[in-house]
Structures are given as structure tokens and as C-alpha cells.
C-alpha positions in Angstrom: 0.0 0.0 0.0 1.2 3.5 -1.1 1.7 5.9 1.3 -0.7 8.4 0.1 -3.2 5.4 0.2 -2.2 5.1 3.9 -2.9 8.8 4.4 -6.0 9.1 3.0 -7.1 6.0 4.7 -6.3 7.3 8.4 -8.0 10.1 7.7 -11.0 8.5 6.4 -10.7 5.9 9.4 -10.6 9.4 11.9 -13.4 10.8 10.6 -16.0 8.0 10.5 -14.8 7.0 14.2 -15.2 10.3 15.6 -18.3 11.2 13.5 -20.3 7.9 14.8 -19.0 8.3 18.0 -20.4 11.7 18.2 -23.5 11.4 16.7 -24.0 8.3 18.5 -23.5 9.8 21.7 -25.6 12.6 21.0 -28.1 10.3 20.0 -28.7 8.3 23.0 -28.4 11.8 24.8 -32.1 12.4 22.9 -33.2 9.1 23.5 -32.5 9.0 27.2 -34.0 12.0 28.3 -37.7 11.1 26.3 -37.5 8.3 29.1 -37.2 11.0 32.1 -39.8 13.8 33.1 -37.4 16.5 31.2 -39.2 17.9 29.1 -37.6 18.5 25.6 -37.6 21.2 23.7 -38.9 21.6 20.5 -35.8 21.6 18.4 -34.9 18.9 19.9 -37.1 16.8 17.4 -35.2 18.2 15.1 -31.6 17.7 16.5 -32.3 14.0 16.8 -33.2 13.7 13.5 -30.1 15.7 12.1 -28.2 13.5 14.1 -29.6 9.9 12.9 -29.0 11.4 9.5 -25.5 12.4 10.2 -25.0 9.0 11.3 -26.6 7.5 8.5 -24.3 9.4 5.7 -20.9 8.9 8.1 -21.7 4.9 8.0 -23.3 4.3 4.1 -20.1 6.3 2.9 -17.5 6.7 5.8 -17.5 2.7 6.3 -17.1 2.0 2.4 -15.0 4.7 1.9 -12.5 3.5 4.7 -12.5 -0.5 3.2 -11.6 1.3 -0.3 -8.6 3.4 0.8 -7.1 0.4 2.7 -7.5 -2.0 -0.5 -10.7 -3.5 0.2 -12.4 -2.6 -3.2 -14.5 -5.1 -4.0 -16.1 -6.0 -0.9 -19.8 -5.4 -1.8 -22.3 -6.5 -4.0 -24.1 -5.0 -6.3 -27.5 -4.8 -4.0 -25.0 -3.9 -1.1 -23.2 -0.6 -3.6 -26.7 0.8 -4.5 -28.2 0.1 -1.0 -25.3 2.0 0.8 -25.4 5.0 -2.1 -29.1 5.4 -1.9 -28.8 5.5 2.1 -26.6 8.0 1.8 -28.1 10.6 -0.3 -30.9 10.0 1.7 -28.8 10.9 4.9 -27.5 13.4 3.1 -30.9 15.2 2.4 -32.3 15.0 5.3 -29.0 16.7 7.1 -29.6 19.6 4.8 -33.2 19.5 5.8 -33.5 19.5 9.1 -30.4 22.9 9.1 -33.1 24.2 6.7 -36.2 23.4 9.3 -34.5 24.2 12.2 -33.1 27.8 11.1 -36.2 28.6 9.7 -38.6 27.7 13.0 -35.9 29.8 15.0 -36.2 32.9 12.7 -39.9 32.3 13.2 -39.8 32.0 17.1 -37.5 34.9 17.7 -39.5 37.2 15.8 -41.2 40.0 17.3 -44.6 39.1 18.8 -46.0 42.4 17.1 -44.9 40.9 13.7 -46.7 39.5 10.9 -44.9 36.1 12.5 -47.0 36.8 15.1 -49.9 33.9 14.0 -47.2 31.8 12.6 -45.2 32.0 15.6 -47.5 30.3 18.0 -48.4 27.3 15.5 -44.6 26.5 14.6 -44.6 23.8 17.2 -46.9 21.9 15.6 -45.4 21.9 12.0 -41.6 20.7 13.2 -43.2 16.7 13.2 -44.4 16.5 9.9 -41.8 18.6 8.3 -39.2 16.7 9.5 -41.2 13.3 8.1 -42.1 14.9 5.1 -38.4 16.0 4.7 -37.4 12.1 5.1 -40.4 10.7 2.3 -39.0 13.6 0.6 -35.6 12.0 0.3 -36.3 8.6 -0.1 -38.4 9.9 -3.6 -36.0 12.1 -5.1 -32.5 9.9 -4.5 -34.8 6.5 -5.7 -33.4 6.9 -9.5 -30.1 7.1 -8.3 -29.3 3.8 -7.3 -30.1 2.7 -11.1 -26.7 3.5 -12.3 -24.6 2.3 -10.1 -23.1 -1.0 -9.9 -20.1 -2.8 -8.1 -16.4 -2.5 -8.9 -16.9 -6.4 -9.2 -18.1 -5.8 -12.5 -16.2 -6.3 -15.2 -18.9 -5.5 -18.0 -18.3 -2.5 -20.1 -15.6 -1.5 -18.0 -15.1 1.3 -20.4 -18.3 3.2 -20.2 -18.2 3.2 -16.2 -16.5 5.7 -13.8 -14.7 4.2 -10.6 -15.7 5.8 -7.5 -13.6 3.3 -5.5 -16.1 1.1 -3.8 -18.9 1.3 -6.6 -18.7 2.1 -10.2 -21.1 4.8 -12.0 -22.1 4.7 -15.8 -21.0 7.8 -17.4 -23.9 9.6 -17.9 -25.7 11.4 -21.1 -26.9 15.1 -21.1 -30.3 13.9 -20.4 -29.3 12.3 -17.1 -27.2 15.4 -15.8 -30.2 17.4 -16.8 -32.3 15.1 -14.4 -29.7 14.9 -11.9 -29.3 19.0 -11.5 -33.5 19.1 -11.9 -33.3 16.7 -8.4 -31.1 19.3 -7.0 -33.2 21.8 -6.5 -34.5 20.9 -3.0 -31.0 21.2 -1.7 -30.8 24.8 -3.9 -34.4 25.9 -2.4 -33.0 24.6 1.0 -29.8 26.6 1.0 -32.0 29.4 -0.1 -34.2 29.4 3.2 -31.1 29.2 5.2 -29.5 32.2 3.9 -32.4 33.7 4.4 -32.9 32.6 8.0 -29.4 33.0 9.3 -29.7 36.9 8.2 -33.3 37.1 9.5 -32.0 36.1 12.9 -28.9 38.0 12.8 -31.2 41.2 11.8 -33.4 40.3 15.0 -30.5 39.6 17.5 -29.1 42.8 16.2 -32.1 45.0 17.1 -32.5 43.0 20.1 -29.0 44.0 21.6 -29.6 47.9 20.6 -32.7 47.7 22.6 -31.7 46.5 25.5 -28.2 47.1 25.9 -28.3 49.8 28.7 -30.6 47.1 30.1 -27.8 44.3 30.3 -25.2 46.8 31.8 -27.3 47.2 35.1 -28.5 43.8 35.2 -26.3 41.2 34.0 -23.3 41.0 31.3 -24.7 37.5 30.4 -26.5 37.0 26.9 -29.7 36.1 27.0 -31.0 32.8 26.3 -32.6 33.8 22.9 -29.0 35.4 22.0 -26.9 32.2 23.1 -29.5 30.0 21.0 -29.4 32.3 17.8 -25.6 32.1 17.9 -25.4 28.4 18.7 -27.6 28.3 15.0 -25.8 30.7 13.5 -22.3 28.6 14.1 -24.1 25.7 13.3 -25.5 27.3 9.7 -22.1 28.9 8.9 -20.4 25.7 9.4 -22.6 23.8 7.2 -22.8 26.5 4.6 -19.3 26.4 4.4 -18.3 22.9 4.2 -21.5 22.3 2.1 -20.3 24.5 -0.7 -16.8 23.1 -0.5 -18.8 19.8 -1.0 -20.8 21.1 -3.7 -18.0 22.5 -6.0 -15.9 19.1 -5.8 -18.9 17.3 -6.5 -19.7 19.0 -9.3 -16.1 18.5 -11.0 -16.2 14.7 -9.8 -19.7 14.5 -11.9 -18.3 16.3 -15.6 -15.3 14.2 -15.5 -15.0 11.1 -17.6 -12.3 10.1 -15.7 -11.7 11.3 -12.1 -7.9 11.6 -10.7 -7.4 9.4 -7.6 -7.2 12.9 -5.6 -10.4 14.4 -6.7 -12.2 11.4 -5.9 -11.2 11.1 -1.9 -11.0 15.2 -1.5 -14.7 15.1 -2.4 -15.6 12.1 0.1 -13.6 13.8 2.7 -15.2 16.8 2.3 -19.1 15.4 1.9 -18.3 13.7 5.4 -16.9 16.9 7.6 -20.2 18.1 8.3 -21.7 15.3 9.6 -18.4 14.5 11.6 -18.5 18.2 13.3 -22.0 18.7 14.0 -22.5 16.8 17.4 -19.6 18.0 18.6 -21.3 22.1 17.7 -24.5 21.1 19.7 -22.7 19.6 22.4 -20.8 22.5 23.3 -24.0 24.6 23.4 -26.0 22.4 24.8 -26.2 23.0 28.6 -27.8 19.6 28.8 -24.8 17.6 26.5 -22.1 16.1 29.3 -19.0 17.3 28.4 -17.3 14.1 28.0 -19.6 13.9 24.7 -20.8 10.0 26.3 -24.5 10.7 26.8 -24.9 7.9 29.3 -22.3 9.4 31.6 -24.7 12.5 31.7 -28.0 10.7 32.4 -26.6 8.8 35.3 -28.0 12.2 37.5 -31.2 12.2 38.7 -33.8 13.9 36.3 -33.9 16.7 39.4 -30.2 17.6 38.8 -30.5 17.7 35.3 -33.5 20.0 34.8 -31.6 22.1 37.0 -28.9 22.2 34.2 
């Protein structure tokens, strides 16, 4: 084995341990407190959800991705290949949703109570269920066709007309396929939209917010408030994904108009698909009064539910 093939392994081998672990952790966090009398928050919903689907993306491409870079190439079938890809753009889609949902209900629930978010405000709560289930049916719709032309590297049919993505193969598409495949790309578009829009909504508010009650905050307390803290714990969370999501996005695009992908554009783009998922429990954690600190949710539930609705 090379050592650049050493390398990239590692550091696909880092990332989908401390992803899981993460996201795991954070998971069973969740799950943990629905059994106690603490009372969860509404985003909460939503935070468990991002979190099974950054789970779901870090093992249907993390775990592949890791076999391929350490020589294990053709260790799936072809039902396993399109099982895992489909899994993962579903995982995928449903990380960008729930951003989407959950920056758009806190622009709607920071918003001034004399707004004309006033109505909306007060029947948000309700709509963070089925938007988050719609979001997943959603996914599992759009990222069906996908699946259909992909095969595994254990193929040796047409060898020609297929591009190696190191643990599955992909037949090189027509024009009438990438038109297809950028038309199924507009819920990730329309959701990057909302979020732009979102993130400056709430930065617009917490502005006003601080101007207003500044003089306020000097006599009282130099602590934010608890609307501030969670506005910039979304705000971190949005930047984050905006950033590595584009990073994503550019790579991808390249990786899809080449015939022939180089060996390095191939992992930078599945290194870069996976560093959102891998960072994002770690970003709620460390806002998250509630989190333990070690990241291990069942250290933190081993207090009684008194001590930790005190938190």
C-alpha cells in the first residue's frame, strides 16, 4: 500500500470513528431524556433527527469509503453498492433539511410578537413533526433513481463506459441524465436558499434586540440572553454547514463532468461530503447545557432527572 493510500485511509478511518461516536452519543443523549420527566424542547425533534442522519451518511459512505482506501475494493455487492449510495443521499438530504427546518422555526420564534410572524409564531410547534417526516419521504423519492446506475467494482462488463468511485462504479452519464440529476437538486438549492435567508433574519433580530436592550444588560447582568446564546449556537451551526456544504458542492460537481476522475479528486470530495456530519454533534454539544461534556451521553443521564433540569 502507497503511502498516500495510507494517508487518506487514516484520515478516512478518523473521521468516520469520531463522526459515529459523536453522533452516537448525541443520540442516545435524545433518547434517554424522552424516558425521564425533562421535558424536551422543541428543536430537539429536530436535533435528533439531524443527528440519525448524520449518522446514516458517516456509515453508508464513511465505512465504504475507509474499506476502499485500505485496498478492500470489491467487498460489496451490487444490491450492497446501490443500498449504501441510496442510504446516503438520503442521509445526506435530510442533514440539509432538518439545518433548513431548524433555522427557519428559529427565525420564526424569535420574531417580534407584534410581527406579521406573530400567528405563525404560536403554530410552529406543531409543524416541526411533519416537516421533518415529510423531509425524510422527501428524500427517499427524489434519490430512488439514483441507485439505477450504479453497480459494483466487481463488475467487469463494459468496463469502459463506467467511472470508478472506488467502492462502486457509476455509468457515465448522457446530457439527459445530468439534466435530471441537477432538476433533483433543486430541494437542496431551495433549501440553501431558506437558510440564507434565516441566518440573516436572525442576525437582523438579535441585532435589534441587543440595541434595545443594551443599557438594560449593563445594570442587570453582562450574560447574553438565552434567545442570544441559542441564535448564535444556530448561527455557528448554519455557517459551518454553509461552508463545508459548498466546499462539497464544487468538488462534486467537478467529480460529476469528469470522464475520468484523478485518484485525488475522488477522496477530497468524500472527505469533504463527510466533515459536516463528523462536526456537528460536537457544535451542539458545546452549546448544549444539557450535553455532558465528556460527549458520552450515558455518563450524563446517570444524575437524577432533578439535577438535570436544574442544568
Amino acid at each position: 500500500m502507497a503511502n498516500r493510500e495510507l494517508a487518506v485511509g487514516l484520515i478516512f478511518l478518523t473521521q468516520t470513528t469520531v463522526g459515529i461516536l459523536g453522533n452516537f452519543s448525541l443520540l442516545c443523549h435524545y433518547v434517554l431524556l424522552s424516558f425521564t420527566d425533562y421535558r424536551l424542547k422543541s428543536t430537539d425533534f429536530i436535533h435528533k433527527h439531524l443527528t440519525v442522519a448524520n449518522f446514516l451518511t458517516l456509515l453508508c459512505r464513511g465505512v465504504p469509503q475507509t474499506m476502499a482506501a485500505f485496498g478492500w475494493k470489491h467487498s460489496l455487492s451490487h444490491f450492497g453498492c446501490k443500498l449504501l449510495f441510496f442510504l446516503h443521499r438520503v442521509g445526506r438530504g435530510v442533514s440539509i433539511g432538518s439545518i433548513c427546518i431548524l433555522s427557519v422555526y428559529h427565525a420564526i420564534t424569535i420574531s417580534p410578537r407584534n410581527s406579521w410572524w406573530a400567528e405563525l409564531k404560536v403554530k410552529a410547534p406543531k409543524y416541526i413533526v411533519p416537516s421533518v417526516f415529510l423531509c425524510w419521504m422527501l428524500q427517499m423519492l427524489v434519490n430512488v433513481i439514483f441507485p439505477l446506475y450504479l453497480t459494483s467494482t466487481l463488475s467487469e462488463k463494459n468496463i469502459t463506459n463506467k467511472k470508478d468511485f472506488g467502492y462502486c462504479s457509476s455509468v457515465r452519464h448522457d446530457k439527459t441524465r445530468d439534466s435530471y440529476a441537477a432538476l433533483l437538486s433543486f430541494p437542496d438549492v431551495l433549501c440553501l436558499g431558506l437558510m440564507l435567508w434565516a441566518s440573516s433574519t436572525m442576525l437582523f433580530i438579535l441585532y435589534r434586540h441587543k440595541k434595545r436592550v443594551q443599557h438594560i444588560r449593563r445594570t442587570i447582568s453582562s450574560r447574553s440572553s438565552p434567545e442570544s446564546r441559542a441564535t448564535k449556537t444556530i448561527l455557528l451551526l448554519l455557517s459551518t454547514f454553509v461552508y463545508f456544504y459548498t466546499l462539497s458542492s464544487v468538488f462534486q460537481v467537478v467529480l460529476t463532468l469528469s470522464d475520468n476522475p484523478s485518484w485525488v479528486l475522488l477522496n477530497i470530495t468524500a472527505i469533504m461530503a463527510m466533515c459536516f456530519p463528523t462536526v456537528s454533534p460536537f457544535l451542539l454539544m458545546s452549546h448544549d447545557s444539557k450535553v455532558p461534556r465528556l460527549c458520552f451521553a450515558w455518563a450524563g443521564n446517570i444524575k437524577s432527572p432533578r439535577l438535570m433540569r436544574s442544568m
